[in-house]
PDB file with SEQRES, HELIX, SHEET and CRYST1 records, atoms N, CA, C and O in Angstrom:
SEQRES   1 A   76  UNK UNK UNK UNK UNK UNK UNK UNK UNK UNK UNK UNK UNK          
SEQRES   2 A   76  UNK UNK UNK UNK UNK UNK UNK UNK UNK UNK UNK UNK UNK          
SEQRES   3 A   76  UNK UNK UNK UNK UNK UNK UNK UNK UNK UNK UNK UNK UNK          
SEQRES   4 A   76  UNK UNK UNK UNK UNK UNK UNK UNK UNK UNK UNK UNK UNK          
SEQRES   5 A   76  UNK UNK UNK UNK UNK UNK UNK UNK UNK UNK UNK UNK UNK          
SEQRES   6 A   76  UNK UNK UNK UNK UNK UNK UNK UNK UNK UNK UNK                  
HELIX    1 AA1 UNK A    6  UNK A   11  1                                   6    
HELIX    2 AA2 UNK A   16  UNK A   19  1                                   4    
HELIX    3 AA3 UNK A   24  UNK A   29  1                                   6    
HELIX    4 AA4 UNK A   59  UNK A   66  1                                   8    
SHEET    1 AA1 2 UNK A  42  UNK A  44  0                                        
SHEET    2 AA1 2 UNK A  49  UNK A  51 -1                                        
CRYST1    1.000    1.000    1.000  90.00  90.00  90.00 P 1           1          
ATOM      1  N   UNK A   1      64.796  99.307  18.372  1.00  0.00           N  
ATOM      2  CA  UNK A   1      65.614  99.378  17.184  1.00  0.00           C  
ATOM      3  C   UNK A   1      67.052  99.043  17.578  1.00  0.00           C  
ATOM      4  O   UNK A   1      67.473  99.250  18.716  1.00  0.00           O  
ATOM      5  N   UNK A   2      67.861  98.469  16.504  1.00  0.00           N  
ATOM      6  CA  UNK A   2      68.759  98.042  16.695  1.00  0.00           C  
ATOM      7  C   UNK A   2      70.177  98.949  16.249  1.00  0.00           C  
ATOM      8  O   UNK A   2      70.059 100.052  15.715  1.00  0.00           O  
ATOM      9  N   UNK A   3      71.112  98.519  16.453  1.00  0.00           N  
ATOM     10  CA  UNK A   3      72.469  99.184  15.401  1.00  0.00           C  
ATOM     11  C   UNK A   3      72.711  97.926  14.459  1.00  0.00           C  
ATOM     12  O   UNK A   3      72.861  96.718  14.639  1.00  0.00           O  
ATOM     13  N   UNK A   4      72.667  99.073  13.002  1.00  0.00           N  
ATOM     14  CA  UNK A   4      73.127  97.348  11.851  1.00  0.00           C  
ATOM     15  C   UNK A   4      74.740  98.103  11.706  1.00  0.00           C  
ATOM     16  O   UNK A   4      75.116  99.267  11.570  1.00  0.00           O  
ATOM     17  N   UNK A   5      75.595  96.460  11.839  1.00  0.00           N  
ATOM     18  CA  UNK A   5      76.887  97.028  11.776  1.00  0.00           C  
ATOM     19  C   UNK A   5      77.039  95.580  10.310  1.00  0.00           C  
ATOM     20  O   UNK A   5      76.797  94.373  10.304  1.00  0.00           O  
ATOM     21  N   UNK A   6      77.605  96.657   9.170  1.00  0.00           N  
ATOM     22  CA  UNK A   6      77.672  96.226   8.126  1.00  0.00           C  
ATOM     23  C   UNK A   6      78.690  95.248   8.035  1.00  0.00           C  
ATOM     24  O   UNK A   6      78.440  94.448   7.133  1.00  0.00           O  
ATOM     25  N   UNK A   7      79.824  94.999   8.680  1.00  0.00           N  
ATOM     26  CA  UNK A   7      80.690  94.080   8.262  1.00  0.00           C  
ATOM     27  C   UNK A   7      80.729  92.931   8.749  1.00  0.00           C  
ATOM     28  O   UNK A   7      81.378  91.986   8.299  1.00  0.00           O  
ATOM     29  N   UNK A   8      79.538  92.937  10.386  1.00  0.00           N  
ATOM     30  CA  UNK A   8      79.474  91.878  11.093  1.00  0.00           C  
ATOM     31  C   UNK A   8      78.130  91.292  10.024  1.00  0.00           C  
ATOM     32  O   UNK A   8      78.199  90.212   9.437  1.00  0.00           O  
ATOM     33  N   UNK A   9      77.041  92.153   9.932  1.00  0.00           N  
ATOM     34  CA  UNK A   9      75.863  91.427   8.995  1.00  0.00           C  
ATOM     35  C   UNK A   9      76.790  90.879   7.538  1.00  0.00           C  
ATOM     36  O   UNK A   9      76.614  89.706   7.208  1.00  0.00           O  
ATOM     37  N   UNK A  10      77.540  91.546   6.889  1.00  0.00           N  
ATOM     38  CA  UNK A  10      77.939  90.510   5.841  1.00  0.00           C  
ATOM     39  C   UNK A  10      78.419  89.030   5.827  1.00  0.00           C  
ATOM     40  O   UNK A  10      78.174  88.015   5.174  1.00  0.00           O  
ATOM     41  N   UNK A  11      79.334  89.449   7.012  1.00  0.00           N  
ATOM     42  CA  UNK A  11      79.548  87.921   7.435  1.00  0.00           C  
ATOM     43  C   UNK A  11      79.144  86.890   8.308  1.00  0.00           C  
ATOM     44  O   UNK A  11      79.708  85.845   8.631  1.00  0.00           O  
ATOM     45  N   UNK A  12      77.969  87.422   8.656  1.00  0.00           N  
ATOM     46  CA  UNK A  12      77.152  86.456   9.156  1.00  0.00           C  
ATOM     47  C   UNK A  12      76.107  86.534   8.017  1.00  0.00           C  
ATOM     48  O   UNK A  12      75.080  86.626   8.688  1.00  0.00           O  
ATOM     49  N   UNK A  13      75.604  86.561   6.377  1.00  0.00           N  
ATOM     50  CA  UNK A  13      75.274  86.321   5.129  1.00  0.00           C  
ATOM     51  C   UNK A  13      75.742  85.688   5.259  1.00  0.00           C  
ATOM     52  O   UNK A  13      75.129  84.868   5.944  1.00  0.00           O  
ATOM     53  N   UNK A  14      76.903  85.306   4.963  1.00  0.00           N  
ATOM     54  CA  UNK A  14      77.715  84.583   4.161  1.00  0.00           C  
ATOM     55  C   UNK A  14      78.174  83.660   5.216  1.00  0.00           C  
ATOM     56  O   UNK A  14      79.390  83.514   5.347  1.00  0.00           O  
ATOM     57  N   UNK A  15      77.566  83.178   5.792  1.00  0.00           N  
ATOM     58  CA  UNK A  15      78.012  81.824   6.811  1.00  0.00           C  
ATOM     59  C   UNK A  15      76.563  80.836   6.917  1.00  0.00           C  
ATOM     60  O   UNK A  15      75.673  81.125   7.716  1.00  0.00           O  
ATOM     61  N   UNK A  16      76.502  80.038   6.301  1.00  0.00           N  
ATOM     62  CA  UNK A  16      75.103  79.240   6.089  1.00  0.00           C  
ATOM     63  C   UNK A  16      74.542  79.242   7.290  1.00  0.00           C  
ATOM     64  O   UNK A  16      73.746  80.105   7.661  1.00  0.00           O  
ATOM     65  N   UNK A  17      74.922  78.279   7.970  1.00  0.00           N  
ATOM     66  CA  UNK A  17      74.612  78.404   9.859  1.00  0.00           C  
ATOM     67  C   UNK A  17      74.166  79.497  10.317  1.00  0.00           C  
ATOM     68  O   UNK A  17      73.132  79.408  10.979  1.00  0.00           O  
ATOM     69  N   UNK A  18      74.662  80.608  10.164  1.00  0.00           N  
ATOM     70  CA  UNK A  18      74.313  81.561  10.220  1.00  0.00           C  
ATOM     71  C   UNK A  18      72.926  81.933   9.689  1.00  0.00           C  
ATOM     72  O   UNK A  18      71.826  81.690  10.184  1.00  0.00           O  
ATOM     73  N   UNK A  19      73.225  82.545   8.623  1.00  0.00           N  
ATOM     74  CA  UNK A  19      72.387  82.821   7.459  1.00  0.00           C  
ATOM     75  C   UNK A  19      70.884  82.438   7.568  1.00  0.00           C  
ATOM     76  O   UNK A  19      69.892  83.166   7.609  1.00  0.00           O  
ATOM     77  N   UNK A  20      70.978  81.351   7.598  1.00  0.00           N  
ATOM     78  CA  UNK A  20      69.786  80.631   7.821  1.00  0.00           C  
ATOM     79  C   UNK A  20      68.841  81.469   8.972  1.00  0.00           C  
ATOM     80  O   UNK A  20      67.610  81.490   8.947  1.00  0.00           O  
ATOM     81  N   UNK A  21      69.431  81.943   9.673  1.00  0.00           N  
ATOM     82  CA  UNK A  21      68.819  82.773  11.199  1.00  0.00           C  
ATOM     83  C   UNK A  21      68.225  84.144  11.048  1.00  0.00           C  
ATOM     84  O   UNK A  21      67.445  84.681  11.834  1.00  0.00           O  
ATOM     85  N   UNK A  22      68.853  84.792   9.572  1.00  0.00           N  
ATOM     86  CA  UNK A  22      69.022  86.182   9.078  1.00  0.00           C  
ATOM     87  C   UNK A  22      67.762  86.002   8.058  1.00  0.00           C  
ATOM     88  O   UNK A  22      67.822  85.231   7.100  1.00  0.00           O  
ATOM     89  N   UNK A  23      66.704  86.732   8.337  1.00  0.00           N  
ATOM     90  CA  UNK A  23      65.537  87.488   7.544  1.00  0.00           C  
ATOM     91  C   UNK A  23      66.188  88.327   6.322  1.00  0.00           C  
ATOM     92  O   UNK A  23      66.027  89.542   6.437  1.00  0.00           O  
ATOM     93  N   UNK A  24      66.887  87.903   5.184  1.00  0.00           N  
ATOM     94  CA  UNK A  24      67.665  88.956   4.467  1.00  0.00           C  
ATOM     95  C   UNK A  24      66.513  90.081   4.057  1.00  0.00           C  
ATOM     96  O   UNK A  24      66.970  91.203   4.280  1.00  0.00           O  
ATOM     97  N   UNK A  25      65.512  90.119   3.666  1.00  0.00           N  
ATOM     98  CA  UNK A  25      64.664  91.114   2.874  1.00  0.00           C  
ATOM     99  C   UNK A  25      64.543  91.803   4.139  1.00  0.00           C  
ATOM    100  O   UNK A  25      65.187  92.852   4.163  1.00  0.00           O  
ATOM    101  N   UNK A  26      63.767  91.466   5.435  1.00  0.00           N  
ATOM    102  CA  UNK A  26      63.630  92.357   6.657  1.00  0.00           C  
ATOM    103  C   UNK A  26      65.227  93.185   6.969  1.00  0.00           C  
ATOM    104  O   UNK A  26      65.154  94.342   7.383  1.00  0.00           O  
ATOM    105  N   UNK A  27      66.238  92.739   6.818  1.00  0.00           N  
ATOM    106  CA  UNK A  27      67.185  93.148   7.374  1.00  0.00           C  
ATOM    107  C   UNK A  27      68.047  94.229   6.220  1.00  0.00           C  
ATOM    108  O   UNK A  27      68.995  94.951   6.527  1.00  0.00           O  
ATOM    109  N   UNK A  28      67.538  94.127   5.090  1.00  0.00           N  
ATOM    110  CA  UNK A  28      68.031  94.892   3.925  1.00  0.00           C  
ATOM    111  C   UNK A  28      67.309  96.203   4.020  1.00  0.00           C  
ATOM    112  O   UNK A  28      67.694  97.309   3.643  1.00  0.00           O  
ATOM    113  N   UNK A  29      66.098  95.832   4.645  1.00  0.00           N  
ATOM    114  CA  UNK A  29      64.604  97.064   4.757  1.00  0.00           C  
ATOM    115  C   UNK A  29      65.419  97.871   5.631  1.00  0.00           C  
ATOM    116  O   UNK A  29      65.636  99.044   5.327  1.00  0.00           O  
ATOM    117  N   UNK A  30      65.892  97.367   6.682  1.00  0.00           N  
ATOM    118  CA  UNK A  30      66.110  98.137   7.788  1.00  0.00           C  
ATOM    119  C   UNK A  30      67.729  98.230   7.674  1.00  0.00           C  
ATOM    120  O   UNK A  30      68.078  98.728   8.744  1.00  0.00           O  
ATOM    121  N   UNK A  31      69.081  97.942   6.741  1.00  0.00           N  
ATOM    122  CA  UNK A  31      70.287  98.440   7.077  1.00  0.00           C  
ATOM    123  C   UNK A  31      70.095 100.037   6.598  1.00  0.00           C  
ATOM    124  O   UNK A  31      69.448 100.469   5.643  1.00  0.00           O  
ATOM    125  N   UNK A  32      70.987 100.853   7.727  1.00  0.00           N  
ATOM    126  CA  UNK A  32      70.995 102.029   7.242  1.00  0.00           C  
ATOM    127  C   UNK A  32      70.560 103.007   8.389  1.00  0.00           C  
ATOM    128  O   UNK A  32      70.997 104.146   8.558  1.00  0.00           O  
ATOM    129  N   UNK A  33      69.818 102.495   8.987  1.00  0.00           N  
ATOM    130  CA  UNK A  33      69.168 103.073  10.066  1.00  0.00           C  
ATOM    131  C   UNK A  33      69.471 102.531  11.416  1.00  0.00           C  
ATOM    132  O   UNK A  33      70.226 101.558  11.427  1.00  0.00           O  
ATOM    133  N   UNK A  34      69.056 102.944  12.492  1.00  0.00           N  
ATOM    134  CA  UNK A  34      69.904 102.735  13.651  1.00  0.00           C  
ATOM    135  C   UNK A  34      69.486 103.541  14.926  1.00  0.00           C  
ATOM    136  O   UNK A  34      68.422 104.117  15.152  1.00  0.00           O  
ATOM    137  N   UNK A  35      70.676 103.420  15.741  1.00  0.00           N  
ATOM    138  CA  UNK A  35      70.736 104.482  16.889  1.00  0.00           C  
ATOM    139  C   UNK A  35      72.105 104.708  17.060  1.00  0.00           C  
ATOM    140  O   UNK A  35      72.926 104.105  16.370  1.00  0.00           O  
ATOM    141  N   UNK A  36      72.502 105.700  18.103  1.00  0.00           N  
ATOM    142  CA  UNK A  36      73.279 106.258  19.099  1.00  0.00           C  
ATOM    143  C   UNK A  36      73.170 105.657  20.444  1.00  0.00           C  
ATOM    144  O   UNK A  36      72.349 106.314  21.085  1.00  0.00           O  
ATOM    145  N   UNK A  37      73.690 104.613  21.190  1.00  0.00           N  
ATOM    146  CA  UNK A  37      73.550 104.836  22.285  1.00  0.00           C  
ATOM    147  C   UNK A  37      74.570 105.008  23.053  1.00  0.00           C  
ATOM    148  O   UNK A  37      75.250 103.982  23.057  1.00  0.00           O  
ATOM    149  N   UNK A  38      75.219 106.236  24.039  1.00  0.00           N  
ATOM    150  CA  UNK A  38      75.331 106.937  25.037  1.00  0.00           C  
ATOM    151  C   UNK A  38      75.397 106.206  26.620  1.00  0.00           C  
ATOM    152  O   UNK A  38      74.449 106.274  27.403  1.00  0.00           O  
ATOM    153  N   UNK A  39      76.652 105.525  26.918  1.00  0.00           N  
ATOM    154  CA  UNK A  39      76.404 105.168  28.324  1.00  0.00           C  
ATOM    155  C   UNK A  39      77.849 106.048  29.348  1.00  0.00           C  
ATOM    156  O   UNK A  39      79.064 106.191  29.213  1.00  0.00           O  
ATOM    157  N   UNK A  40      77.056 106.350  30.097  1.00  0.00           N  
ATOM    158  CA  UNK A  40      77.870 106.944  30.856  1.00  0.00           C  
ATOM    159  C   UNK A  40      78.652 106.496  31.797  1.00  0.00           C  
ATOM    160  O   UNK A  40      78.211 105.585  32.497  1.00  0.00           O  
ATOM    161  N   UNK A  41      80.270 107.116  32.104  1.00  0.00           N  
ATOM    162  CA  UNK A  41      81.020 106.564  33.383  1.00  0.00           C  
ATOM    163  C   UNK A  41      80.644 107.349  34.490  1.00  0.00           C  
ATOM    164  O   UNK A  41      80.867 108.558  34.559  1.00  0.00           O  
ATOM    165  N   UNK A  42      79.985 106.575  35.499  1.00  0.00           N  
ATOM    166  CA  UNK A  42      79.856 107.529  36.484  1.00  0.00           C  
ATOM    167  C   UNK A  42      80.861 107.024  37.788  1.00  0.00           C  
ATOM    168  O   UNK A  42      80.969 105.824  38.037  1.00  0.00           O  
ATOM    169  N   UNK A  43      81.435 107.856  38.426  1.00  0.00           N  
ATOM    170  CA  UNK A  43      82.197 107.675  39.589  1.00  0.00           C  
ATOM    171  C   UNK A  43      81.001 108.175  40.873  1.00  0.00           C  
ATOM    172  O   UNK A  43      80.320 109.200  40.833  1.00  0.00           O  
ATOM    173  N   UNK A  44      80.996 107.202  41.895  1.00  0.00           N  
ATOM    174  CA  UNK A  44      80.160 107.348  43.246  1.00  0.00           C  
ATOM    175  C   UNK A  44      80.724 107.706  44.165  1.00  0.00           C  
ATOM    176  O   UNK A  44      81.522 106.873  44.596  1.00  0.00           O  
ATOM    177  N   UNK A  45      80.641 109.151  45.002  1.00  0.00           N  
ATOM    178  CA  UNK A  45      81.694 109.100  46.307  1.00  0.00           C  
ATOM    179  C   UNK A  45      80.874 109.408  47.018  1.00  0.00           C  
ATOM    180  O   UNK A  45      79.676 109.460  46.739  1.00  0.00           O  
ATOM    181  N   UNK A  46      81.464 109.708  48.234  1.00  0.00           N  
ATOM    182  CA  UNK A  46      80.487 109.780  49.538  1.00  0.00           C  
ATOM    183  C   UNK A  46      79.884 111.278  49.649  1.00  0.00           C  
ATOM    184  O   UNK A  46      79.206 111.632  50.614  1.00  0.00           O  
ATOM    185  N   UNK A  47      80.261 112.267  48.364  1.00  0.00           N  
ATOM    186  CA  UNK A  47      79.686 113.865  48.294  1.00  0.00           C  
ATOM    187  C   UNK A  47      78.247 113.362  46.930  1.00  0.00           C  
ATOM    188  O   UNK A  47      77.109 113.745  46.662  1.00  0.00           O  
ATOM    189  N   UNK A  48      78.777 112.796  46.652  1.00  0.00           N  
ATOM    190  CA  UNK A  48      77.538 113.001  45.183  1.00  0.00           C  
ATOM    191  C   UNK A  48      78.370 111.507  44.615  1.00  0.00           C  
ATOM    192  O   UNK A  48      78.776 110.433  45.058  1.00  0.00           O  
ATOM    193  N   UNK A  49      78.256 112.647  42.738  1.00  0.00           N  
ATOM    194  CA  UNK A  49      78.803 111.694  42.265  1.00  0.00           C  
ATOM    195  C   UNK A  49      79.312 112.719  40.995  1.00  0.00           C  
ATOM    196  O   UNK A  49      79.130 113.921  40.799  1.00  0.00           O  
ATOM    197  N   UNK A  50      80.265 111.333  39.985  1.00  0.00           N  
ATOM    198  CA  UNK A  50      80.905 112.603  38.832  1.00  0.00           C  
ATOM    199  C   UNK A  50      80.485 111.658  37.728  1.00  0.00           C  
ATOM    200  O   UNK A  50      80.398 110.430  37.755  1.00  0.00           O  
ATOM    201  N   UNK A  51      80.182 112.739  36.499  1.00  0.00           N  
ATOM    202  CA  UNK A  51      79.827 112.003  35.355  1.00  0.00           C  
ATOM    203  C   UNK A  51      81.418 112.129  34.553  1.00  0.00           C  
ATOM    204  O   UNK A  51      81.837 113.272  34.372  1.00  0.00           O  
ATOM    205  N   UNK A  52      82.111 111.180  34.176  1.00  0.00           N  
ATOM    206  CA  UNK A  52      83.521 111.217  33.960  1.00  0.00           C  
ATOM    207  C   UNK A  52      83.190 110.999  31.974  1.00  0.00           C  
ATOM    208  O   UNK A  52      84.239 110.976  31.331  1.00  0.00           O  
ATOM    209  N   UNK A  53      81.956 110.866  31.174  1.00  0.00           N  
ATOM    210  CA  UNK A  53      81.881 110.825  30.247  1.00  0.00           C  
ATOM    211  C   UNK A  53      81.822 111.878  29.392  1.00  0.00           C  
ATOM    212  O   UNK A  53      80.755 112.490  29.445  1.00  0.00           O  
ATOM    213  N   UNK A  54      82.701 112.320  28.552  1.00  0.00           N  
ATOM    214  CA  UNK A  54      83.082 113.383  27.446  1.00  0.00           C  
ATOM    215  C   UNK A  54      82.682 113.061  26.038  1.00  0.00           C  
ATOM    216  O   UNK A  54      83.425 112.663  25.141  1.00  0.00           O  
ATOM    217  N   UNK A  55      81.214 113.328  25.975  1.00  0.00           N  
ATOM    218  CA  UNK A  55      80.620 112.801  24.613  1.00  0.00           C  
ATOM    219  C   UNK A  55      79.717 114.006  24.037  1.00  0.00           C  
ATOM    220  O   UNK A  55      79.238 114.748  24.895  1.00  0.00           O  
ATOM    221  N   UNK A  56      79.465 114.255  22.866  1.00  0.00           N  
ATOM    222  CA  UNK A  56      78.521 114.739  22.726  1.00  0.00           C  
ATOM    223  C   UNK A  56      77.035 114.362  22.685  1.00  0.00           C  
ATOM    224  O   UNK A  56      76.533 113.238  22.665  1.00  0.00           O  
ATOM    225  N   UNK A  57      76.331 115.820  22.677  1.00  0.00           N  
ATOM    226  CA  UNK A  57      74.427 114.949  23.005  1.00  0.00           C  
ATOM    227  C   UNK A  57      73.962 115.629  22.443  1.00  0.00           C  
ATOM    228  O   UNK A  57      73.594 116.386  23.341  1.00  0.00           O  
ATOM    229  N   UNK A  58      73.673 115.989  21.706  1.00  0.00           N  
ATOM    230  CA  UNK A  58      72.743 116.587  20.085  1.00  0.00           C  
ATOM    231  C   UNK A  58      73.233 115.641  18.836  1.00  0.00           C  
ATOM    232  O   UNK A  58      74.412 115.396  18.579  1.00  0.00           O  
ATOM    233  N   UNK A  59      72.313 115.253  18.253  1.00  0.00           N  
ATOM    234  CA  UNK A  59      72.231 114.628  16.888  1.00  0.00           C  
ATOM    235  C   UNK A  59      73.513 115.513  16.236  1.00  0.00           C  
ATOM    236  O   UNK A  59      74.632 115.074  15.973  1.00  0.00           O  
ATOM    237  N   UNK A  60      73.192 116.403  16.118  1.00  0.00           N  
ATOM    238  CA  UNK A  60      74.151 117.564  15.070  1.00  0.00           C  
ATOM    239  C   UNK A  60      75.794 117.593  15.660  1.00  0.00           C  
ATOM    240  O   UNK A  60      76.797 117.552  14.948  1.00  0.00           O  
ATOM    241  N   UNK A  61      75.765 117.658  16.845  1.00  0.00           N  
ATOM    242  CA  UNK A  61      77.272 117.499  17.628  1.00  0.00           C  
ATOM    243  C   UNK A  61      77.888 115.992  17.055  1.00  0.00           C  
ATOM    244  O   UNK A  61      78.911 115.921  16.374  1.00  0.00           O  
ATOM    245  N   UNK A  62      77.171 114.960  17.412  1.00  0.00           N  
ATOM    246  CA  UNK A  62      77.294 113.447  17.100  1.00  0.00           C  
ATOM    247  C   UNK A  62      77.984 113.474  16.056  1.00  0.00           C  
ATOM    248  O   UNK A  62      79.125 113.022  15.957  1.00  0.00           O  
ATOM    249  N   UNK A  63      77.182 114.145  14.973  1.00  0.00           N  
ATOM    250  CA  UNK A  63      77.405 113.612  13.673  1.00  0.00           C  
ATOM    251  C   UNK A  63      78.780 114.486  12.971  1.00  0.00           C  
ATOM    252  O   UNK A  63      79.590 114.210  12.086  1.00  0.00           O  
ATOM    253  N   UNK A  64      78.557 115.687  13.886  1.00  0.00           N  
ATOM    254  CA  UNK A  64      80.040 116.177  13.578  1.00  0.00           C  
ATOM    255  C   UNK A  64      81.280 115.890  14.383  1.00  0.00           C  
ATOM    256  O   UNK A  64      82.472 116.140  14.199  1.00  0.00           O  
ATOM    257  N   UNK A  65      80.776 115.435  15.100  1.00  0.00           N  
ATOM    258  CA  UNK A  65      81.996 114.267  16.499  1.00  0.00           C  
ATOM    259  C   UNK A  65      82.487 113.368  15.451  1.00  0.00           C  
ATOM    260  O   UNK A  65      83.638 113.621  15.096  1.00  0.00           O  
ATOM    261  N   UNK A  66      81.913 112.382  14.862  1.00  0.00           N  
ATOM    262  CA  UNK A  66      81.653 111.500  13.644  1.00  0.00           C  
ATOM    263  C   UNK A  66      82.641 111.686  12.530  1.00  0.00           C  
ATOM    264  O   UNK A  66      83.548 110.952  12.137  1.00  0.00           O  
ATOM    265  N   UNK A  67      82.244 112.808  12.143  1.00  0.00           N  
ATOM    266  CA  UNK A  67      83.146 112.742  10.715  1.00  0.00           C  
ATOM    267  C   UNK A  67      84.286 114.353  11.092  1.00  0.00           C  
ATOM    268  O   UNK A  67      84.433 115.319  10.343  1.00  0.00           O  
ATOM    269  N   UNK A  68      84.840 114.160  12.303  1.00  0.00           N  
ATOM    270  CA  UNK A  68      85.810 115.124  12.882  1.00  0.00           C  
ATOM    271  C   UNK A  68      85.791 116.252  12.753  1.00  0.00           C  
ATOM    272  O   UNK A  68      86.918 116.689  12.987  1.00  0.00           O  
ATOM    273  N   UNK A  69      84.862 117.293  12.405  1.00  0.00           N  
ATOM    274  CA  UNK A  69      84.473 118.666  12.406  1.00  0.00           C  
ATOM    275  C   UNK A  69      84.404 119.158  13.267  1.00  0.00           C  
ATOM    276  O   UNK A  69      84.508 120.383  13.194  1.00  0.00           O  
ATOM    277  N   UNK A  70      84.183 118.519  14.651  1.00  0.00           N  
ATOM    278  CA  UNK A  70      84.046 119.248  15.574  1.00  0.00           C  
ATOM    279  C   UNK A  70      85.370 119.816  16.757  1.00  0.00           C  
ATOM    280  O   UNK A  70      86.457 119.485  16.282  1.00  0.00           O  
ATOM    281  N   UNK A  71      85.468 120.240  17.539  1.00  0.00           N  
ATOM    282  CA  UNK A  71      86.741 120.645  18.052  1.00  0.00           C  
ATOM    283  C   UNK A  71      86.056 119.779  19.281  1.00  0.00           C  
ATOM    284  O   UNK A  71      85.072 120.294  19.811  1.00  0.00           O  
ATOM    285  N   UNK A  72      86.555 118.373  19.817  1.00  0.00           N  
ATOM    286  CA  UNK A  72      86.127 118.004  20.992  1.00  0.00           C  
ATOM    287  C   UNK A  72      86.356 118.115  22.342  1.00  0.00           C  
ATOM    288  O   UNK A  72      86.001 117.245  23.138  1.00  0.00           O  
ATOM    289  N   UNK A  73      87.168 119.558  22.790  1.00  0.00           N  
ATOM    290  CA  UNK A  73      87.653 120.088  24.055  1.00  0.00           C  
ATOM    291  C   UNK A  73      85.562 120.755  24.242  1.00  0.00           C  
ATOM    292  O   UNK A  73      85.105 120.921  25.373  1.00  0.00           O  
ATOM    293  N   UNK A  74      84.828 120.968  23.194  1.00  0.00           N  
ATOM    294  CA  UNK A  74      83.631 121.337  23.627  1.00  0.00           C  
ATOM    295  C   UNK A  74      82.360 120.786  24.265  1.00  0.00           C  
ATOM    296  O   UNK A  74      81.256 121.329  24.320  1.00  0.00           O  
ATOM    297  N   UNK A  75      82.766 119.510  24.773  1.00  0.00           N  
ATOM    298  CA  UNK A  75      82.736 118.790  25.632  1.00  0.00           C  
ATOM    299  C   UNK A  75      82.912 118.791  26.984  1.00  0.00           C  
ATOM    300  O   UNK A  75      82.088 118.154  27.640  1.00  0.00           O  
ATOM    301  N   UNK A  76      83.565 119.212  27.407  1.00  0.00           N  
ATOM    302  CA  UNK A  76      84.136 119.743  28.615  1.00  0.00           C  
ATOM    303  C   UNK A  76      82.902 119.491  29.574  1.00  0.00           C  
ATOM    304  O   UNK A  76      82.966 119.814  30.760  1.00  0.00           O  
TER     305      UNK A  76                                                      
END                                                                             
């Protein structure tokens, strides 16, 4: 599954060249839906290593990361 990002799919509609490449009914089925994906910074030293990424990882954290509800020092 993919991420549909709405402003890049409109304007690639609306570019014939384009367009032409775009399944509109398949791709109308599926705007709306999606993923999260999560990549991490990792630093390598000669003890281990450090995960230097401050994100949340529950659906429910995400989505309140998202629309700023959450206090993001809870991350830590």
């Amino acid at each position: 599954m993919g991420v549909f990002m709405d402003p890049l799919l409109d304007e690639a509609l609306a570019n014939p060249e384009m367009a032409k490449f775009i399944n509109k009914d398949q791709l109308d089925r599926l705007r709306g839906t999606g993923e999260v994906r999560i990549e991490d910074d990792v630093l390598i030293t000669e003890d281990g290593c450090v995960n230097g990424t401050r994100v949340p990882r529950t659906v429910q954290k995400i989505e309140d990361w998202i629309v700023r509800v959450d206090d993001d020092s809870k991350y830590d």
